[in-house]
C-alpha positions as CSV (number, residue, x, y, z in Angstrom):
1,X,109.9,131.2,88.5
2,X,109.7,134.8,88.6
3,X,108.8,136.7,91.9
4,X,107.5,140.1,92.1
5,X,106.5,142.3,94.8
6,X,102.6,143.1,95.4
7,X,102.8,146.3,94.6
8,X,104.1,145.6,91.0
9,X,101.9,143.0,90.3
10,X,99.0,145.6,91.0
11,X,100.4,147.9,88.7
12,X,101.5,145.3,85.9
13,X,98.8,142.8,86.3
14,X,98.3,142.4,82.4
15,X,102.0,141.4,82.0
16,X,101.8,139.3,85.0
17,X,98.3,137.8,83.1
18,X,100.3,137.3,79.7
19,X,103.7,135.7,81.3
20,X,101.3,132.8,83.3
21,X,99.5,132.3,80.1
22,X,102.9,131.3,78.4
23,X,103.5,129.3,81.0
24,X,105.8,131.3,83.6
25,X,103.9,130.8,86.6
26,X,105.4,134.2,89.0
27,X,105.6,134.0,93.2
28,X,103.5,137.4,94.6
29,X,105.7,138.1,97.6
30,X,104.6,140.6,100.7
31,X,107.2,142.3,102.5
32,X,109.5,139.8,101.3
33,X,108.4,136.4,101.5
34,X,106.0,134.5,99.4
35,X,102.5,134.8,99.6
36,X,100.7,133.5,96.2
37,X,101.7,132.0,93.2
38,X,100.1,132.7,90.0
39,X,99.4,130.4,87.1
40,X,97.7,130.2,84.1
41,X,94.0,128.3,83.9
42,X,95.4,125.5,82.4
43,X,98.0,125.1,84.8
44,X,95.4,125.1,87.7
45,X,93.0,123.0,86.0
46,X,96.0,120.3,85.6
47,X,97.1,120.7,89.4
48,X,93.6,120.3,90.4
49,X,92.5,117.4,89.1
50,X,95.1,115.3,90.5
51,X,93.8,112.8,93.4
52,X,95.4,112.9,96.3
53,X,97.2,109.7,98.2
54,X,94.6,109.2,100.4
55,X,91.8,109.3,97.7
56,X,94.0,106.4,95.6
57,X,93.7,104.5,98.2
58,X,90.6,104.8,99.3
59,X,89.1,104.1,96.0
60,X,92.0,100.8,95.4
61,X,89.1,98.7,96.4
62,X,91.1,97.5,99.1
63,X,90.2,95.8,102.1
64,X,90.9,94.7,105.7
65,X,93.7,91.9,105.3
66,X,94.4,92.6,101.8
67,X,97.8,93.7,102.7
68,X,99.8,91.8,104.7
69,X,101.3,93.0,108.0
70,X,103.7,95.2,108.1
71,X,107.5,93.7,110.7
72,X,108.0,95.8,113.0
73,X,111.8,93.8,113.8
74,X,114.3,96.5,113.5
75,X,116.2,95.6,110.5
76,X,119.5,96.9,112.1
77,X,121.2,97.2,115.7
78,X,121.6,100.7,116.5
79,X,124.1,101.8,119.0
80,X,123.4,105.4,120.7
């Protein structure tokens, strides 16, 4: 992934624009660390549209004693 400093991405925005749209998504950084990453629409629209854990599980249809209980034994003797 390419990274490019704020300044130059202001000035070369088209070329930043055409290298996302082939698919080289390029790190904006500010005063040297990372700040933005820029993809193309596609890319986004992929990313986006993936569910998160949380809302998996949520619509698993599961419910209260569905899963069973989770041992809390310790499964090895540790020795500080």
């Amino acid at each position: 992934m390419r990274e490019i400093q704020l300044k130059d991405a202001k000035a070369t925005l088209s070329a930043v624009v055409d290298d996302v749209v082939r698919g080289e998504p390029v790190v904006i950084t500010r005063y040297g660390e990372p700040e933005a990453v820029v993809v193309s629409f596609a890319e986004w629209k992929k990313l986006s549209t993936v569910p998160s854990f949380g809302r998996l599980l949520m619509a698993s249809g599961l419910e209260d004693g569905d899963l069973p209980e989770r041992n809390r034994t310790s499964s090895r003797k540790v020795e500080f």
